[in-house]
C-alpha positions as a Markdown table, in Angstrom:
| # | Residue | x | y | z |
|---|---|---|---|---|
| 1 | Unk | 75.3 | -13.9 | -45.2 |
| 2 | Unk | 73.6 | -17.0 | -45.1 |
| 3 | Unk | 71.8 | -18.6 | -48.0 |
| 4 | Unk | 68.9 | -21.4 | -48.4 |
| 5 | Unk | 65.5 | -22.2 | -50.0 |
| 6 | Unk | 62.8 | -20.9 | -48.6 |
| 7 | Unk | 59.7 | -22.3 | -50.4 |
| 8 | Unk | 61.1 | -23.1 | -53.0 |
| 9 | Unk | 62.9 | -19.9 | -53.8 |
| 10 | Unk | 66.9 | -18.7 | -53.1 |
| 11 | Unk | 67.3 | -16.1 | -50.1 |
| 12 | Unk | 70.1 | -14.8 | -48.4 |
| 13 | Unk | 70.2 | -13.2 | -45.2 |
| 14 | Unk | 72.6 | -11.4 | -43.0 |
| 15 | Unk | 71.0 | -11.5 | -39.8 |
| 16 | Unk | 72.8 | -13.2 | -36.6 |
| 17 | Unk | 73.8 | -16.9 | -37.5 |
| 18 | Unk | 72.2 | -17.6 | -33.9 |
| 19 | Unk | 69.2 | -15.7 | -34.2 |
| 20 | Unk | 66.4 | -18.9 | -34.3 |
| 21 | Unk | 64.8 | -19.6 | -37.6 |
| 22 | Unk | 61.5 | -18.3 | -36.7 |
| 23 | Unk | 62.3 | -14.9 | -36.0 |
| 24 | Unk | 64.4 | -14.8 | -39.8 |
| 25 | Unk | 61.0 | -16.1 | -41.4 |
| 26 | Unk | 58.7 | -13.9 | -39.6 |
| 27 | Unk | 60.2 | -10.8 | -39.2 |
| 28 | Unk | 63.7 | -10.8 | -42.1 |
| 29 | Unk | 61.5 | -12.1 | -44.5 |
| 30 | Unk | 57.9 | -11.3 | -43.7 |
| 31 | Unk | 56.2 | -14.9 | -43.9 |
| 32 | Unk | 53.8 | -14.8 | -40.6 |
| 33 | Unk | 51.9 | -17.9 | -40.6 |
| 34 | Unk | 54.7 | -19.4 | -38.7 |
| 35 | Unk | 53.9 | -19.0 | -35.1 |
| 36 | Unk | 55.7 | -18.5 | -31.9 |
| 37 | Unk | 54.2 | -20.0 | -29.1 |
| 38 | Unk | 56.6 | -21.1 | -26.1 |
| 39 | Unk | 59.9 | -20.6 | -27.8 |
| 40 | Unk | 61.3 | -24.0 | -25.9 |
| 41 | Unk | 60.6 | -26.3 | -28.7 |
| 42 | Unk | 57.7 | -27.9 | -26.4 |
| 43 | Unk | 54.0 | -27.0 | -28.8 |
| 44 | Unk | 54.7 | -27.2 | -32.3 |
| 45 | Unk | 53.3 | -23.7 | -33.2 |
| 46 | Unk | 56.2 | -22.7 | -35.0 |
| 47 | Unk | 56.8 | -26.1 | -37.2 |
| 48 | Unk | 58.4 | -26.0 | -40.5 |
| 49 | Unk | 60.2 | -28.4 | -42.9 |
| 50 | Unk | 64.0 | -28.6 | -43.0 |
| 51 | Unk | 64.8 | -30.9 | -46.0 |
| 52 | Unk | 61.8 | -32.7 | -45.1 |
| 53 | Unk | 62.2 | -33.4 | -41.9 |
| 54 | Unk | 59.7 | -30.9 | -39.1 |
| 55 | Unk | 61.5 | -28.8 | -36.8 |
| 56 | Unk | 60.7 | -26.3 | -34.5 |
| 57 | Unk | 61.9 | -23.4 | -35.7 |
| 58 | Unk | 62.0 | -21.3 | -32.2 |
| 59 | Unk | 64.8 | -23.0 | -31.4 |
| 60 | Unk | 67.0 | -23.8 | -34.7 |
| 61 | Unk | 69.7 | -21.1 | -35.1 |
| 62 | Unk | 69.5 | -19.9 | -38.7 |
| 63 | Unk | 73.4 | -21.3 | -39.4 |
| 64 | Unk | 71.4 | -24.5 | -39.5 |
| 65 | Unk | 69.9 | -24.2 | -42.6 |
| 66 | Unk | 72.3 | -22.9 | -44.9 |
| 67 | Unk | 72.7 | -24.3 | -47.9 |
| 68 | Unk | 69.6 | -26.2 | -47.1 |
| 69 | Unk | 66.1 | -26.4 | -48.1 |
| 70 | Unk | 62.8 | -24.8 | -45.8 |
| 71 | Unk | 59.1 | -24.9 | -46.1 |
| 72 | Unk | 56.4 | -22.9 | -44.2 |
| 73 | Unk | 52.8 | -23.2 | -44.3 |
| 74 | Unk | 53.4 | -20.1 | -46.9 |
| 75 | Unk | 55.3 | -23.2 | -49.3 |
| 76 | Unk | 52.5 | -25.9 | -49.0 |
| 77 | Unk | 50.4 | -24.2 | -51.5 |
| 78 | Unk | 49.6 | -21.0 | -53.0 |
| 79 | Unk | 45.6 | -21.5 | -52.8 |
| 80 | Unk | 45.4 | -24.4 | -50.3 |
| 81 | Unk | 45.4 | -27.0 | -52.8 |
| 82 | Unk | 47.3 | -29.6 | -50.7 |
| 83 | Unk | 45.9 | -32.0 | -49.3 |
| 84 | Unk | 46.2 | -31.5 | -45.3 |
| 85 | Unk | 44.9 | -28.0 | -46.0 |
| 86 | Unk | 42.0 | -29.0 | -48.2 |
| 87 | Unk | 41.3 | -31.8 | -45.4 |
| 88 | Unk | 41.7 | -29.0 | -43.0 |
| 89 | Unk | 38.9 | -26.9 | -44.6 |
| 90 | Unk | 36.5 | -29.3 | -45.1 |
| 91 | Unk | 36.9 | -30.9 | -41.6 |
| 92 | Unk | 36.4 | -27.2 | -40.4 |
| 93 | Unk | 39.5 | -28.1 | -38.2 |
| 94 | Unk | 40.7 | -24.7 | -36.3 |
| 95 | Unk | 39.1 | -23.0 | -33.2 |
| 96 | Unk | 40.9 | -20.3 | -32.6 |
| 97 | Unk | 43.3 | -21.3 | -35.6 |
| 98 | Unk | 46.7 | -20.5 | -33.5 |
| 99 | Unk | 47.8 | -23.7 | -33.7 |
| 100 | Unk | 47.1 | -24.9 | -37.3 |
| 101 | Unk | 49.9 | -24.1 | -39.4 |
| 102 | Unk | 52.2 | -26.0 | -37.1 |
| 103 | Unk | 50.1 | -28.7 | -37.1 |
| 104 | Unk | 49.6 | -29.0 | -40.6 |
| 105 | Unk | 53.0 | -28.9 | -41.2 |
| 106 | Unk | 53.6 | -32.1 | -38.8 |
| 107 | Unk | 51.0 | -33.6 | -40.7 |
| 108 | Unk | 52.6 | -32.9 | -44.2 |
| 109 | Unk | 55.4 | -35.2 | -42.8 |
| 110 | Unk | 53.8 | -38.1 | -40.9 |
| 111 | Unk | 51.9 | -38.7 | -44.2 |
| 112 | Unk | 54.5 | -38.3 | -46.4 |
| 113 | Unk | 56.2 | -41.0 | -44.0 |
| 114 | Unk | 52.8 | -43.2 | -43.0 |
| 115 | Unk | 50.6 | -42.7 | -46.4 |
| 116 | Unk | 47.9 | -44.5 | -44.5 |
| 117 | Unk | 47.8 | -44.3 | -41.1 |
| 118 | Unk | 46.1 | -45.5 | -37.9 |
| 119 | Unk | 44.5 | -43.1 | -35.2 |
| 120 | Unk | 47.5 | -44.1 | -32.9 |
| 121 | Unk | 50.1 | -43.0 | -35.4 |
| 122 | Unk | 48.1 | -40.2 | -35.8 |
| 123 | Unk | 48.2 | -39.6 | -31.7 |
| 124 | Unk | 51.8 | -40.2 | -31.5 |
| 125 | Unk | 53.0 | -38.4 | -34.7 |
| 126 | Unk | 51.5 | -35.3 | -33.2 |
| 127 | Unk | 51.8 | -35.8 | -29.5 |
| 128 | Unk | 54.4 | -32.9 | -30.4 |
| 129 | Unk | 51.5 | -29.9 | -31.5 |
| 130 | Unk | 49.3 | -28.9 | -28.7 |
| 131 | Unk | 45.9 | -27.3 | -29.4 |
| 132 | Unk | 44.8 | -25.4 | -26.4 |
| 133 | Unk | 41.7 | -25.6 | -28.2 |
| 134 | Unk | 41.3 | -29.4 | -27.9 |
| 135 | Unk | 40.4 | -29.9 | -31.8 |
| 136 | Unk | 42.3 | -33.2 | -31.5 |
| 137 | Unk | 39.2 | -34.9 | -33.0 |
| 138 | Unk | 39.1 | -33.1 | -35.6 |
| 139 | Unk | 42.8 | -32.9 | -36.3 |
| 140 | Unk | 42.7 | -36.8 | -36.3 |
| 141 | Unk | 39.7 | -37.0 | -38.1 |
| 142 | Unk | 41.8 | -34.2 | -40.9 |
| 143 | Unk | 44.3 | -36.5 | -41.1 |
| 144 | Unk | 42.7 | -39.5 | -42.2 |
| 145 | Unk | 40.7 | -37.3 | -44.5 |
| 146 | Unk | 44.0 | -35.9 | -46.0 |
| 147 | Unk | 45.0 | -39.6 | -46.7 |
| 148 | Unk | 41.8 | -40.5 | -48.5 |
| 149 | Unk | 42.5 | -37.1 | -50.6 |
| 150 | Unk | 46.2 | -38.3 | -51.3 |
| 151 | Unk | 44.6 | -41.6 | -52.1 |
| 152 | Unk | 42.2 | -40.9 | -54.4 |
| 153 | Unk | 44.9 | -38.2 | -56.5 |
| 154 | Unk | 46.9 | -41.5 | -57.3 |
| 155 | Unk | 49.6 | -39.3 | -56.0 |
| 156 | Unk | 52.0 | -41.1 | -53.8 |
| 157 | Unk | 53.7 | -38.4 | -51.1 |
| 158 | Unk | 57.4 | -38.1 | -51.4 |
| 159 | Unk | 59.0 | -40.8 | -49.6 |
| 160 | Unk | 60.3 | -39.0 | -46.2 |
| 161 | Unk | 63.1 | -40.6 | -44.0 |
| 162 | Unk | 62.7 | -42.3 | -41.1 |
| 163 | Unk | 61.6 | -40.1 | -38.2 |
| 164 | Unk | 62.0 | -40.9 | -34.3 |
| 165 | Unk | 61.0 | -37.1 | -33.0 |
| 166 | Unk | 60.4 | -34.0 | -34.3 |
| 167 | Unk | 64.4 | -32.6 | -34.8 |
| 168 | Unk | 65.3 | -29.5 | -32.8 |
């Protein structure tokens, strides 16, 4: 068996240590809105937060997280009260809305990490997530929106560590 928190909640599983984390969330424990898209690690569709930090859970071996702390989209908020998903809504951000929840889930973390951040942080920070869409504009625009939000709550986002890339 292997045990973690999964939004906030204790679950065990006793699937194949090596199966990849996406596949326990979507189909062990029945949370969808993580995505699969390429299964190489390479467009962000199936983002999540391990202790923080985004990974892409296509490729992380469940033995990764045991003991250890994960958030989907599911975990942000029950009625998408959080600020990149309100953002989200009111920017009218997805196309065909594949995409989204990994790229919301990136931008949970670059704003917990950059509370204020420039369109080239923005660019960078989510060079990761592609939207074959193109919504990029709107994504950034989202972004900056989700700041103001944070802003204006007087809420300062949990500090984050450092991050180079998203972890694998």
């Amino acid at each position: 068996m292997t045990s973690f928190t999964l939004n906030g909640k204790p679950v065990s599983v006793g699937d194949d240590p090596s199966t990849p984390l996406l596949w326990i969330i979507r189909d062990s424990l029945g949370l969808t809105g993580t995505k699969f898209g390429c299964g190489m690690a390479l467009c962000g569709a199936c983002t999540v937060h391990l202790d923080g930090h985004a990974i892409r859970s296509c490729v992380a071996p469940l033995s990764r997280v045991e003991g250890k702390h994960v958030t989907t989209i599911e975990g942000l908020s029950s009625d998408n009260s959080h600020a990149v998903q309100r953002a989200w809504i009111e920017i009218d951000v997805p196309q065909c809305g594949y995409c989204q929840s990994g790229q919301i889930m990136s931008a949970v973390v670059l704003l917990k990490e950059n509370p204020k951040p420039t369109d080239q942080d923005i660019d960078e920070a989510m060079s990761g997530n592609i939207c074959r869409c193109g919504t990029y504009p709107r994504i950034r625009r989202a972004i900056h929106r989700a700041a103001e939000l944070e802003a204006a709550s007087g809420r300062r986002p949990a500090s984050a560590p450092a991050r180079d890339k998203v972890a694998q």
